[in-house]
C-alpha positions in Angstrom: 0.0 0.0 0.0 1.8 3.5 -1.0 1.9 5.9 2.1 -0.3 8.2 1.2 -3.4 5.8 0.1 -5.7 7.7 2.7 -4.6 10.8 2.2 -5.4 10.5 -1.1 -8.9 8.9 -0.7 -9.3 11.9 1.9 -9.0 14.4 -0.4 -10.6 13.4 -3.1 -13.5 12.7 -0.5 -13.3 16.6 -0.4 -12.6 18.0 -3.7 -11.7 16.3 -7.2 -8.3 15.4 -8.0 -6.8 14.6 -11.2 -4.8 12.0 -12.2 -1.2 14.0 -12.7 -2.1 15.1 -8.8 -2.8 11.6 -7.7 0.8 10.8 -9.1 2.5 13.8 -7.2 0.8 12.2 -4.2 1.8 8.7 -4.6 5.3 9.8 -5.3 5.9 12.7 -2.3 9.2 11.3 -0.9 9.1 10.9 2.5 10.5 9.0 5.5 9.0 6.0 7.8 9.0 5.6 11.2 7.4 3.0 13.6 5.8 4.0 17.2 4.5 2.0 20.4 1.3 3.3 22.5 2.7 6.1 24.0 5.6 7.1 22.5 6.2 10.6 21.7 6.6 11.3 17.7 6.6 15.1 18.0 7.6 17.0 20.8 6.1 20.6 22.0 8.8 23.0 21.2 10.2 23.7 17.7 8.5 22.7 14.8 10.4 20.1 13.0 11.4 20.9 9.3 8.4 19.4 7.8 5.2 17.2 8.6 4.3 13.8 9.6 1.3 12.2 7.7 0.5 8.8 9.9 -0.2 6.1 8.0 -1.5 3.5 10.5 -2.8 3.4 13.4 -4.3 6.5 15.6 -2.4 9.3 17.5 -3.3 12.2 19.7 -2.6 16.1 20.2 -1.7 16.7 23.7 -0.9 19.8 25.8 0.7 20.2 29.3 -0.7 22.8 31.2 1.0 23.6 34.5 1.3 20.8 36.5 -2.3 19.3 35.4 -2.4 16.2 33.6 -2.3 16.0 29.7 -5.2 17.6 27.8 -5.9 16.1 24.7 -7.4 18.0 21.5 -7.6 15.7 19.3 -7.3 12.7 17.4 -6.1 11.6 14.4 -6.4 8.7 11.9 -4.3 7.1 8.6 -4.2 9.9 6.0 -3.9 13.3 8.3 -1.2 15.4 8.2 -0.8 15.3 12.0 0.7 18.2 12.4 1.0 20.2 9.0 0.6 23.6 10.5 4.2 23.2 11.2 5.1 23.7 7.8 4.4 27.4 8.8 4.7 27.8 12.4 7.9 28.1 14.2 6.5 26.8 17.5 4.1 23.6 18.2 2.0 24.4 21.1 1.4 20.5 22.1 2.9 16.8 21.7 2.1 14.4 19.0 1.6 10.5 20.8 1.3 7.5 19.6 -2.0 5.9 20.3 -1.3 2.1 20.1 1.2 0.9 17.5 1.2 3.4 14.6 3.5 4.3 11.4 4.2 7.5 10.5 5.9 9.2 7.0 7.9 11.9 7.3 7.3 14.8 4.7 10.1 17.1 4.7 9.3 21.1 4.2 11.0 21.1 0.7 8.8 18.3 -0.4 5.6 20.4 0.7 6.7 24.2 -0.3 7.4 22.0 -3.9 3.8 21.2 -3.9 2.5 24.5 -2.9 4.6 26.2 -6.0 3.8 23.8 -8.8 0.4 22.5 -8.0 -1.5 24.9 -6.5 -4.4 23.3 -6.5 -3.0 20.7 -4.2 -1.8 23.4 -1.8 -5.7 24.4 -1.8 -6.2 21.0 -0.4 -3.7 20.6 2.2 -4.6 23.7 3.4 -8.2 22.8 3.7 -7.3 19.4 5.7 -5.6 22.4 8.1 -9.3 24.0 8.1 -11.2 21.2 8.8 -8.6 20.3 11.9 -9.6 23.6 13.2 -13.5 22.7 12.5 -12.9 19.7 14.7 -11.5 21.4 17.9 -14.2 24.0 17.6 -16.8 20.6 17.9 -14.4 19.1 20.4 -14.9 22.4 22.4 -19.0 22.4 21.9 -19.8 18.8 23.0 -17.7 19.1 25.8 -19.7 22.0 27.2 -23.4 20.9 25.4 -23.5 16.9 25.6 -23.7 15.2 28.6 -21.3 11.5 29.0 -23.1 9.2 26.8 -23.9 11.5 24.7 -20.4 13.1 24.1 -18.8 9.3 24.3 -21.5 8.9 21.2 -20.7 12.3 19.2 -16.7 10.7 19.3 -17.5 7.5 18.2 -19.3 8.8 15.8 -17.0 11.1 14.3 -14.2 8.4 14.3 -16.5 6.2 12.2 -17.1 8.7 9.2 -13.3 9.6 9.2 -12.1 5.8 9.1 -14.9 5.2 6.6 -13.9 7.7 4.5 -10.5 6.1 3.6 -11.9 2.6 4.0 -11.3 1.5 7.1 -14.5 0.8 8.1 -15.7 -2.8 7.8 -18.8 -4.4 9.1 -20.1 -1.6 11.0 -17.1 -1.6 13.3 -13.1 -0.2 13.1 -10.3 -1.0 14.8 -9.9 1.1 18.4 -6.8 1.2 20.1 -7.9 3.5 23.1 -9.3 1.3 25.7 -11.9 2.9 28.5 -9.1 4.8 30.4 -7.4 6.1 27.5 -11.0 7.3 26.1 -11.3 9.0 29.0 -8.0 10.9 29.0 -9.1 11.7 25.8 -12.4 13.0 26.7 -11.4 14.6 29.9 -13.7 12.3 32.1 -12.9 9.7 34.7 -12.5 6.1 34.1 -15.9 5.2 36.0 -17.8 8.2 33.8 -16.8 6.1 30.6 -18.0 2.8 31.8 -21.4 4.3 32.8 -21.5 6.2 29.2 -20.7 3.0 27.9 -22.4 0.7 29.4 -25.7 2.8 28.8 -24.7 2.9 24.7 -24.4 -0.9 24.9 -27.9 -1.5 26.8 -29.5 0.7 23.8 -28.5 -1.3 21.1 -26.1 1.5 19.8 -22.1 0.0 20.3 -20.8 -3.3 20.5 -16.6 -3.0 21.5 -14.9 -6.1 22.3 -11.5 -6.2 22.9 -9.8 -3.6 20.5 -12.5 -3.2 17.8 -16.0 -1.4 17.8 -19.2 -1.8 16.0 -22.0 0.4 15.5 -24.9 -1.8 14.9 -27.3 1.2 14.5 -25.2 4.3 12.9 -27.6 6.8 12.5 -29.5 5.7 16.0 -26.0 6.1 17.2 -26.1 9.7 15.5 -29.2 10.6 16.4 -28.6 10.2 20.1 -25.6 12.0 20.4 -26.5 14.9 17.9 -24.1 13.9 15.6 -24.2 15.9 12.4 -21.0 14.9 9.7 -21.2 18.6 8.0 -18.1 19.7 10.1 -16.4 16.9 8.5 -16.9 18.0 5.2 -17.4 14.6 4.1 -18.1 15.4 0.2 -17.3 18.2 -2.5 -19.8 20.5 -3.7 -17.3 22.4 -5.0 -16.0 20.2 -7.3 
């Protein structure tokens, strides 16, 4: 599988490429890298010369605040540019971690400001996967202060099904999860017993089956439904063209 498979299904989820782009994709030189759970692939700090696009598995932006405990604001899954703002930036406010075993391509700058200059439309593109990262936290930021626990455990499943679907990792209802209930709730900012409630009540209701490291969503748009989940943010298709 070339590296940037889901990227490239991403995109053209999102806007119409053409075949000379899907070439400059396949072929953007880059360099791999392996990661346990937990392991730190970016630190906070400088940004590195370039941009990691993960290519299995999950990871997660954290922060350190203080002395509180890590604050995660996000997650991200095969075919994002996990932290392609730092093409631009000269300081990454957070950490990138590894959330179970993941791969990661390295995208040097050159490589980027190259496809920036001579495909243009491309550099639209990238720059709107930056967009809808921001679109994201914003939701992030409104579920945690509108939904209550099953609700908001809901809206993130939910959300981590239409992006794994859209680069076809979605099988029989269900993906692979490699947070179990206490690193859902780091994620979520809840405690470990506040998870099991949330999803203990989504399981009585027909709505999530997760066994082991893989969930199911027997009833999607139930699933939806209950936890207000609308895919829009996600910009899931391309009017545009």
């Amino acid at each position: 599988m070339a590296a940037t498979t889901h990227l490239e299904a991403s995109l053209a989820r999102r806007r119409s490429l053409t075949d000379e782009e899907r070439v400059v994709l396949r072929a953007l030189p880059s360099e791999r890298s392996t990661y346990a759970h937990g392991d730190l692939i970016v630190r906070e700090g400088i940004a590195p010369e370039g941009s990691c696009l993960l290519v299995r598995g999950m990871a997660m932006r954290a922060h350190r605040i203080g002395r509180s405990e890590r604050v995660v604001s996000a997650l991200h899954v095969p075919g994002d540019f996990v932290d392609l703002h730092s093409f631009l930036l000269d300081h990454l406010d957070h950490d990138i971690v590894a959330v179970g075993p993941c791969t990661i391509d390295f995208v040097a700058a050159e490589h980027l400001e190259e496809i920036t200059r001579d495909y243009p439309h491309l550099g639209r593109l990238l720059w709107l996967e930056t967009l809808i990262d921001a679109k994201m936290h914003r939701m992030w930021v409104a579920t945690r202060a509108a939904l209550r626990g099953s609700q908001r455990v809901g809206h993130l499943i939910c959300e981590l099904h239409a992006r794994l679907g859209m680069v076809g990792l979605v099988n029989g209802g269900g993906f692979e999860m490699p947070l179990d209930q206490r690193g859902l709730a780091e994620v979520l900012g809840y405690s470990v017993v506040h998870v099991n409630h949330a999803v203990r009540d989504l399981r009585a209701e027909g709505l999530l089956e997760w066994t082991g490291g893989r969930m199911r969503l027997p009833d999607p748009g139930g699933l939806a439904e209950f936890a207000g989940f609308d895919p829009a943010y996600l910009e899931l298709t391309h009017p545009k063209g």
